[in-house]
N, C-alpha and C positions, 0 to 999 in steps of 0.2 A: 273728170274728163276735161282735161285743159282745153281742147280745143272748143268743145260747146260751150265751156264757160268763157271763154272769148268771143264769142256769136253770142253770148248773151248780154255779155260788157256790152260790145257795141250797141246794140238795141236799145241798150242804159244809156245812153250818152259819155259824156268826158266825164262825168265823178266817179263812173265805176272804174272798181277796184279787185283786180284777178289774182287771186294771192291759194293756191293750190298746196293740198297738204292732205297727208293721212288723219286722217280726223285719231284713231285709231291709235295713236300715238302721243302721248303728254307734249311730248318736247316740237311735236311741231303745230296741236293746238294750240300751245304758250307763243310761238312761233308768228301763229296766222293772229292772234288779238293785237297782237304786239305791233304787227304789221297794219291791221285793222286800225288802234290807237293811232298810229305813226301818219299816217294816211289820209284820215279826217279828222284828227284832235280826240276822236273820242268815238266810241260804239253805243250806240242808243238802243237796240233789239240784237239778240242773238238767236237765230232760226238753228235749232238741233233734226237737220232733218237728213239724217245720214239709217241705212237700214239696209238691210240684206237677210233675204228668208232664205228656207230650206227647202229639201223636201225629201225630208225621212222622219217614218212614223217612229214615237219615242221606243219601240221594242229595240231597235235600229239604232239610236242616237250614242256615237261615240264620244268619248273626253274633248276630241277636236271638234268634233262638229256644237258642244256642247259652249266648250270658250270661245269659239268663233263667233257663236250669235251674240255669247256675251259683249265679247270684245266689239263689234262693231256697235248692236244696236243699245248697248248699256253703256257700257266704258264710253265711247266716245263724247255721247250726251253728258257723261261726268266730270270728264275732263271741261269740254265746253263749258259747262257751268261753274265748277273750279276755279277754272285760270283766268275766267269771265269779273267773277267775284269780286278780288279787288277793287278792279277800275267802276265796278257798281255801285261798291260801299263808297269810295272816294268822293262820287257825284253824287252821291244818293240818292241814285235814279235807274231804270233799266227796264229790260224788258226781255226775259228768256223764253222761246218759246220750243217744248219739245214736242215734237212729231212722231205720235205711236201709231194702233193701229185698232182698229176695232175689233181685231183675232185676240186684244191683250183682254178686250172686255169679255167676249164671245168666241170660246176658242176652240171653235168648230171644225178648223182644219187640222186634222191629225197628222198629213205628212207634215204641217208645220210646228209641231209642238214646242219644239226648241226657240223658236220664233217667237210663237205667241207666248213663252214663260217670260223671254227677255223684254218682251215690251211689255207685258206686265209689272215685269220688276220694274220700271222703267217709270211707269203711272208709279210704283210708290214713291220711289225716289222721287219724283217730282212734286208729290204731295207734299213728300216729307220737307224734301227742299223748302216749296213755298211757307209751310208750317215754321221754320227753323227763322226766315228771315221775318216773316210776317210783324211780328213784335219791334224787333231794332233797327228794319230796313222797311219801313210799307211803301217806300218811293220802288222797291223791287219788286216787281210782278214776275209770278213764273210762270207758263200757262201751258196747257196739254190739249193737241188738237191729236186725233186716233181716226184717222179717214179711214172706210173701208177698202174696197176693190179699186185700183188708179190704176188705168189705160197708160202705162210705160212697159221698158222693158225689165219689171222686176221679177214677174216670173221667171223669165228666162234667165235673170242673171242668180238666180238663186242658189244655193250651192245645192251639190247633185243635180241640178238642170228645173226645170221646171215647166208649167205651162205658158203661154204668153197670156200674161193680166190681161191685155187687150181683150181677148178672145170671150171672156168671162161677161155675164151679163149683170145688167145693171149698177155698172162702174161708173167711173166718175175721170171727167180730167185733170192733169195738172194742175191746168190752169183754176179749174173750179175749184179744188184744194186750195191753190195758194190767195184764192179770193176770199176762203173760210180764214184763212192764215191774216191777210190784210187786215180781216175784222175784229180777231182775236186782237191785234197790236193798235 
């Protein structure tokens, strides 16, 4: 959403940098680094917090609805850490952080099954990632925060509709997310 992330620039002062892209898509993750690089000399933390649930129980769950959870909440985190890579290994330094979901640990919601499989996959790849560089890059840290219920509109944007997160008890903000986020980095 380009225009909040410009109400959010602004809030940032003059360094921030709006640079809009289908996470979803290799050629314009390579795209937004590139931009990222271009911009401040260099990226120090890459935040993978791109996600979108469902809501159809697995009896239910078609081929499309199936790559879709992939493709946003898998693919896109893989790309990000992908095209990230280079410029990591170069400085041999970084800081990846992926944003799952505690349905990938505890995956109690049925109409989400497609959801909670992909951010599961999501936790291995991320292991796995961190495992792969741990030995020949330890200046790269890769880290997994799995927040549960956040007070946004992710129910509702969920495919097949949803209920609104807000509504749900004992959630958590944004903001208090991103203050687990801060501490992670």
């Amino acid at each position: 959403n380009e225009a909040r992330l410009r109400e959010v620039a602004a809030r940032c002062g003059a360094r921030a940098h709006v640079h809009v892209a289908d996470v979803t898509v290799r050629a314009e993750v390579r795209r937004a680094v590139a931009a990222g690089v271009a911009h401040f000399d260099r990226i120090d933390v890459w935040v993978n917090n791109v996600g979108q649930g469902i809501s159809r129980p697995p009896s239910q769950l078609t081929d499309e609805d199936v790559d879709r959870m992939m493709r946003v909440n898998v693919l896109s985190a893989l790309y990000g850490m992908q095209e990230l890579l280079p410029h990591f290994r170069a400085r041999g330094t970084g800081h990846i952080v992926n944003i799952s979901s505690m349905l990938a640990r505890v995956p109690f919601a049925v109409n989400r099954s497609a959801y909670n499989g992909a951010k599961h996959f999501l936790n291995a790849l991320t292991a796995n990632f961190r495992d792969e560089l741990a030995e020949d890059h330890p200046g790269i840290v890769v880290s997994l925060v799995s927040p549960g219920v956040v007070y946004t509109e992710f129910g509702k944007n969920a495919h097949h509709g949803g209920p609104d997160s807000r509504s749900f008890p004992l959630g958590q903000s944004a903001e208090e997310v991103a203050d687990v986020i801060l501490g992670v980095i």
